[in-house]
MARGU-644128 format. One record per residue: residue number from 1; residue in one letter; x, z, y of N, C-alpha, C in turn. Coordinates in nm, 3 decimals, decimal comma, always signed. Layout:
! MARGU-644128
(NUM A (X Z Y) (X Z Y) (X Z Y))
...
***
This chain:
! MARGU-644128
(1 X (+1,909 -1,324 +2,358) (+1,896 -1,255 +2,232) (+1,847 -1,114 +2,258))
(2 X (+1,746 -1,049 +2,186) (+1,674 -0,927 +2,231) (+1,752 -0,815 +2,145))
(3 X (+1,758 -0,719 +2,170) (+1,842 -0,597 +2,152) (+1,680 -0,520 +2,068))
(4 X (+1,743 -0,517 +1,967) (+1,623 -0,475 +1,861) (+1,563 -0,336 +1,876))
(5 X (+1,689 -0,287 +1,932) (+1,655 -0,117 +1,969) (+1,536 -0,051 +2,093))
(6 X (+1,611 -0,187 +2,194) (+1,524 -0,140 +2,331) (+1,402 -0,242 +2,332))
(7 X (+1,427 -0,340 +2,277) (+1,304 -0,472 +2,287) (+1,370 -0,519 +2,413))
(8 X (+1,483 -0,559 +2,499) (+1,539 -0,602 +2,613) (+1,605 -0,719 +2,537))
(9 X (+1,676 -0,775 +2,684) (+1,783 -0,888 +2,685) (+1,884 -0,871 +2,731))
(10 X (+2,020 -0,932 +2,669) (+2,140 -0,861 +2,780) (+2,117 -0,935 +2,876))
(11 X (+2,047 -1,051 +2,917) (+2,025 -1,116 +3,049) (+1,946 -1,020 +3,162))
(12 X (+1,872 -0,936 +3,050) (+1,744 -0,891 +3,159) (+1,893 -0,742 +3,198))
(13 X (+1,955 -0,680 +3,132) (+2,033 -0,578 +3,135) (+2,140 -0,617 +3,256))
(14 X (+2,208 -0,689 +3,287) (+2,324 -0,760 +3,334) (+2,240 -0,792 +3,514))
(15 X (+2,100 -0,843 +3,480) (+2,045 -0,820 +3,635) (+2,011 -0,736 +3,682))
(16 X (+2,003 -0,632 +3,664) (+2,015 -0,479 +3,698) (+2,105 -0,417 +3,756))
(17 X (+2,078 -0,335 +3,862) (+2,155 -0,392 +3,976) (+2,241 -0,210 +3,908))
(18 X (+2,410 -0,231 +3,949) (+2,451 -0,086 +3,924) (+2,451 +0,022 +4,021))
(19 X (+2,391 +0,145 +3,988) (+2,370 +0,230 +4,095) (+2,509 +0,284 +4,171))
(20 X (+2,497 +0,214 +4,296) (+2,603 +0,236 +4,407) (+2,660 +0,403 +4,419))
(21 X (+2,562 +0,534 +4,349) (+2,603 +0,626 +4,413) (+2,633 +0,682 +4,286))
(22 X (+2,645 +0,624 +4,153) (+2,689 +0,633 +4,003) (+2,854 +0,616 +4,009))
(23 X (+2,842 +0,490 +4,080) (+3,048 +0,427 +4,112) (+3,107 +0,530 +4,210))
(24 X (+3,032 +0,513 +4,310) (+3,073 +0,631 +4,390) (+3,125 +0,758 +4,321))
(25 X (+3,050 +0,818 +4,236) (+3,082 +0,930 +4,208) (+3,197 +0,945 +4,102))
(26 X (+3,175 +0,877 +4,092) (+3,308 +0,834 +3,917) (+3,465 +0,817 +4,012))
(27 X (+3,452 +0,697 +4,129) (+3,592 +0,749 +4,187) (+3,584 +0,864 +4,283))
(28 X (+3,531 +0,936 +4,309) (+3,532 +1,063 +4,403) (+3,587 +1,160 +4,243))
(29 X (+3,533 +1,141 +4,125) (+3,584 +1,201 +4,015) (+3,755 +1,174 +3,986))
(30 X (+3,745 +1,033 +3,981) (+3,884 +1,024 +3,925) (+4,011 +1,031 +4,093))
(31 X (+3,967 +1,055 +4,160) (+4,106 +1,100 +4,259) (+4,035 +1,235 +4,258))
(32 X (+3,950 +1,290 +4,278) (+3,963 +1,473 +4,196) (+4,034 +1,484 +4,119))
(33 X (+4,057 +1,415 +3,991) (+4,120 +1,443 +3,890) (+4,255 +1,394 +3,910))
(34 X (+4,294 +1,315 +3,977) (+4,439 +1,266 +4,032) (+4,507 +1,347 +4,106))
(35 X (+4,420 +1,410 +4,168) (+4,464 +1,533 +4,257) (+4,508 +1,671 +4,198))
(36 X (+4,364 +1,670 +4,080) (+4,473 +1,841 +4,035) (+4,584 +1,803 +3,958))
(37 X (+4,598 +1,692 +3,876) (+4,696 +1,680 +3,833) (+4,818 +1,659 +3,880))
(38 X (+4,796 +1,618 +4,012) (+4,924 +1,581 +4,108) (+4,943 +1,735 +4,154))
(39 X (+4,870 +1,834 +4,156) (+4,883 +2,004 +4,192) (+4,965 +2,063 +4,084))
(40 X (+4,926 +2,004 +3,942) (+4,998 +2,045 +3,777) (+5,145 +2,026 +3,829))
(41 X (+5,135 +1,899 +3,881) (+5,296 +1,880 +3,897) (+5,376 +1,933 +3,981))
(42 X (+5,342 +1,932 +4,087) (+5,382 +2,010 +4,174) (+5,396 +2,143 +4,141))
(43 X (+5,309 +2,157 +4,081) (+5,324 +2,380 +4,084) (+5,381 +2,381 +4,004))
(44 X (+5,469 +2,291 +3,894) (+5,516 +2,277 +3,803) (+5,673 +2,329 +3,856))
(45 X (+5,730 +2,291 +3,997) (+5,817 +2,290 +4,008) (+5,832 +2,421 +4,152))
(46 X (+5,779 +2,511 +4,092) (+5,729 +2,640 +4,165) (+5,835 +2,680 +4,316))
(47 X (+5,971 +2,635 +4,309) (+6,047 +2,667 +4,436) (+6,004 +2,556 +4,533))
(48 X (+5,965 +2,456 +4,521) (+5,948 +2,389 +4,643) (+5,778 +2,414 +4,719))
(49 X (+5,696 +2,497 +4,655) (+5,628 +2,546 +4,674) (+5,581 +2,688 +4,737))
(50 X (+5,720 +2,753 +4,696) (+5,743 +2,840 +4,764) (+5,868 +2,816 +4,881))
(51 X (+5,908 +2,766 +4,891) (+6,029 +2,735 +4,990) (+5,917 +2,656 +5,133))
(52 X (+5,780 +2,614 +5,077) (+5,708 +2,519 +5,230) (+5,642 +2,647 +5,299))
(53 X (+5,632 +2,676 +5,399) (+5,603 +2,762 +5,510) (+5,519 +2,699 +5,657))
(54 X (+5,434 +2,784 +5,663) (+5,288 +2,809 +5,775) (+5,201 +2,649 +5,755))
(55 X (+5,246 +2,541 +5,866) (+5,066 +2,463 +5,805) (+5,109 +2,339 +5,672))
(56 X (+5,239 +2,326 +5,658) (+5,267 +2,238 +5,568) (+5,288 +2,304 +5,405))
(57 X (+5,267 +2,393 +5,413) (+5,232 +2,533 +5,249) (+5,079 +2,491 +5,300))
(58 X (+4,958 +2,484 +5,401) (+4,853 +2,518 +5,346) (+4,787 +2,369 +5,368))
(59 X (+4,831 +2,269 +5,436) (+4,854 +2,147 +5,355) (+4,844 +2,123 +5,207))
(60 X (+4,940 +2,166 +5,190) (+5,009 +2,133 +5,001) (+4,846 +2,252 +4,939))
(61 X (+4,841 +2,330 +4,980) (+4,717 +2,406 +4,883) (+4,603 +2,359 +4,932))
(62 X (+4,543 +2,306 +4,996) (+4,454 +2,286 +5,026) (+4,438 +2,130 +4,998))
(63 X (+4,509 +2,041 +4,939) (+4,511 +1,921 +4,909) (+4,500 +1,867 +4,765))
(64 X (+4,613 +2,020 +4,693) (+4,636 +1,995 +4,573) (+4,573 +2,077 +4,461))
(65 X (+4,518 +2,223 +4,583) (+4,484 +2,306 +4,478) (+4,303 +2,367 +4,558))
(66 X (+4,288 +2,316 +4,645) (+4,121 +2,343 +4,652) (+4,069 +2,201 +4,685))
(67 X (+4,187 +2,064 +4,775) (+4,075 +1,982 +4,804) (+4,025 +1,940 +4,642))
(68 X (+4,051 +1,905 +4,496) (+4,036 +1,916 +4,366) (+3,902 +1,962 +4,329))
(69 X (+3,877 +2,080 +4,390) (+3,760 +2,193 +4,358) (+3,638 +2,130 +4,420))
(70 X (+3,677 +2,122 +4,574) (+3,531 +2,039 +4,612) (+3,516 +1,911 +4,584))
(71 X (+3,597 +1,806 +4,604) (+3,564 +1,700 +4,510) (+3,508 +1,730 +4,394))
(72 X (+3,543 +1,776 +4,248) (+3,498 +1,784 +4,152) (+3,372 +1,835 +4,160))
(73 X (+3,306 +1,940 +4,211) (+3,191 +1,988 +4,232) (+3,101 +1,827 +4,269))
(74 X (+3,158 +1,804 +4,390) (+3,055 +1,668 +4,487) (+3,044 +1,603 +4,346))
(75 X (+3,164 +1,575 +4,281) (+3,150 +1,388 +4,180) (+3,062 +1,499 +4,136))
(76 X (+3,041 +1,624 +4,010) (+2,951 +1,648 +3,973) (+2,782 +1,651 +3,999))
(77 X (+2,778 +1,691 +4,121) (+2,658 +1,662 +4,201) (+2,600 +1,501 +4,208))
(78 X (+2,671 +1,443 +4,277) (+2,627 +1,324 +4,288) (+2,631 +1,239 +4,140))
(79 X (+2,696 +1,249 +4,111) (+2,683 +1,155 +3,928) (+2,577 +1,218 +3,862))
(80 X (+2,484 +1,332 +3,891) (+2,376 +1,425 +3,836) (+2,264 +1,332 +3,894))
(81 X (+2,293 +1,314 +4,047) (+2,166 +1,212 +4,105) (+2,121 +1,120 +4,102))
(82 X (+2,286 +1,048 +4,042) (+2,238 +0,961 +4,031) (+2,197 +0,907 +3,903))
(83 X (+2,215 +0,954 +3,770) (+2,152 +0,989 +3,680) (+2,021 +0,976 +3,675))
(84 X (+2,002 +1,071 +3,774) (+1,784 +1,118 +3,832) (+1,776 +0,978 +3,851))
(85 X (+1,844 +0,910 +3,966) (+1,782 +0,818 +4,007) (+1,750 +0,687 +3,920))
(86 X (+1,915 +0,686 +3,855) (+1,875 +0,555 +3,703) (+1,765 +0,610 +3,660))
(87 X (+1,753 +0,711 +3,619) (+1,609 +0,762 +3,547) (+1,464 +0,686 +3,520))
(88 X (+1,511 +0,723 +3,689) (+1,345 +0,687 +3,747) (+1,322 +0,587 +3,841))
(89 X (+1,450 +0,482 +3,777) (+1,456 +0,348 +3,810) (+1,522 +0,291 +3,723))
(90 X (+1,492 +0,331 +3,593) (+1,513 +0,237 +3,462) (+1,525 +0,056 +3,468))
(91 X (+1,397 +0,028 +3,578) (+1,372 -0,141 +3,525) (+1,479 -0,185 +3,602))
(92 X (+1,544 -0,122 +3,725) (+1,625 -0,217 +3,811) (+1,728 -0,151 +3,819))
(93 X (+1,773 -0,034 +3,766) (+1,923 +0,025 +3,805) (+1,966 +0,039 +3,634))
(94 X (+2,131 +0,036 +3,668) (+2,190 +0,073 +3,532) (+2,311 +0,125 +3,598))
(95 X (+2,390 +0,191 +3,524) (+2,471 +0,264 +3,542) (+2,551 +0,395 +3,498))
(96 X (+2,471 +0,401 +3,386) (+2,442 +0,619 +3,349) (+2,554 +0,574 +3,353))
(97 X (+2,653 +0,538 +3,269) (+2,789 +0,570 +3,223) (+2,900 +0,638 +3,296))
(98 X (+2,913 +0,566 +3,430) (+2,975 +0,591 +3,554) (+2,922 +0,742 +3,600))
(99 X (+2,799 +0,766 +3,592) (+2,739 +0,887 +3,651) (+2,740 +1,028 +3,544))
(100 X (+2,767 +0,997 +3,459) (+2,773 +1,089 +3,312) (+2,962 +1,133 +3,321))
(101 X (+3,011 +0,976 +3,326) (+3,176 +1,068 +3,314) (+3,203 +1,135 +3,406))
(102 X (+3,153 +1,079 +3,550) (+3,139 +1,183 +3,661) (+3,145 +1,294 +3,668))
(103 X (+3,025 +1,346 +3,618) (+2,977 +1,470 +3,611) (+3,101 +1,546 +3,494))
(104 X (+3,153 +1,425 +3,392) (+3,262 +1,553 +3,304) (+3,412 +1,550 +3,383))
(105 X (+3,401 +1,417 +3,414) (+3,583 +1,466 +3,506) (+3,530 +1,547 +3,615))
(106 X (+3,434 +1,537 +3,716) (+3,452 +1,669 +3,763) (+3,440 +1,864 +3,695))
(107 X (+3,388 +1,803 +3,628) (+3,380 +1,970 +3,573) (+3,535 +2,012 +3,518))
(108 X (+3,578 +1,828 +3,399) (+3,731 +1,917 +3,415) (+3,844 +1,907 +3,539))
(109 X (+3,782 +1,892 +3,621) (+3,832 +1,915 +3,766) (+3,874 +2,006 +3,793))
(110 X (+3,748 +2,097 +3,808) (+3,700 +2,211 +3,909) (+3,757 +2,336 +3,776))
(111 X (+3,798 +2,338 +3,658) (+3,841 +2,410 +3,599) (+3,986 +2,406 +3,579))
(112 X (+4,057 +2,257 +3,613) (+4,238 +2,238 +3,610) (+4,223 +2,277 +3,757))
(113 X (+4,199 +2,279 +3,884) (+4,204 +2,352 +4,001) (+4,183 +2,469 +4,017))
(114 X (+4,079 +2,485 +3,929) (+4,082 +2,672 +3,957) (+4,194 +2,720 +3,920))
(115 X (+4,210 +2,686 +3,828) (+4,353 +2,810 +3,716) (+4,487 +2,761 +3,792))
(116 X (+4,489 +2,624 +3,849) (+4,592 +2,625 +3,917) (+4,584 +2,741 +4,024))
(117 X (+4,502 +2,722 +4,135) (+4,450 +2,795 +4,265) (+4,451 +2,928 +4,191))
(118 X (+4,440 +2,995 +4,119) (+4,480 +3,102 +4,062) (+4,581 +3,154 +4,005))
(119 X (+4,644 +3,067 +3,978) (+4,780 +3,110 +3,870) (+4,888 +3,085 +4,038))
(120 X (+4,883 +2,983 +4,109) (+4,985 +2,971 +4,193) (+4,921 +3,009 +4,275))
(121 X (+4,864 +3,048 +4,366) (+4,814 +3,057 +4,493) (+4,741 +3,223 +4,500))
(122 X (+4,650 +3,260 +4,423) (+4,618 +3,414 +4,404) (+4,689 +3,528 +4,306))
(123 X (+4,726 +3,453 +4,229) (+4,842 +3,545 +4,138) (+4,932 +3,614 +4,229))
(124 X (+5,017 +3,522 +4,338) (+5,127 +3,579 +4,374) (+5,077 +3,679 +4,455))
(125 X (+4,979 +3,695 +4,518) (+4,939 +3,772 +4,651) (+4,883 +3,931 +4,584))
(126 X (+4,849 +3,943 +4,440) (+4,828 +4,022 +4,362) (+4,924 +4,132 +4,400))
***
């Protein structure tokens, strides 16, 4: 049955292969996003955060409150490419969807990590 909009088929849609670095980026997004939120919680409960001391405190920040930041950036990056690449491989790739939420859970990533990484981690040193 042809899809009146595109002049396609969901047969011809469904063989199209999904862009590998679209999925990719969507879970590199959603454990970014598992991560600052697992930082929400944690900093939530501010003495055991302050009670961890030398590499197991920069463990806990660097896991919960910057590894967040670069993930979210990467899923953003890469869900951008691969975007380009569905683009300009319309007839045989599909995928935007995966590569579009990408690009927004990381952005609200890299903004629930910052304010964490700021509110707990640079605030106090103020």
């Amino acid at each position: 049955m042809a899809n009146p909009a595109t002049g396609s088929s969901t047969s011809q849609e469904l063989q199209k292969q999904i862009n590998p670095l679209a999925v990719t980026s969507f879970v590199l997004a959603c454990i970014a996003l598992f991560l600052a939120l697992l930082g929400a919680l944690y900093a939530g409960n501010q003495t055991r955060v302050n009670n961890v001391h030398g590499v197991i405190r920069a463990l806990v920040v660097l896991v919960t409150y910057l590894g967040p930041i670069a993930m979210g950036i990467g899923a953003m990056y890469y869900g951008n490419q691969a975007l380009e690449q569905i683009e300009s491989n319309r007839q045989t790739q599909r995928g935007d969807g995966f590569g579009v939420f990408a690009a927004l859970m990381g952005m609200l990533t890299v903004v629930i990590a910052g304010c964490e990484t700021f509110a707990f981690v640079i605030w106090p040193l103020l």
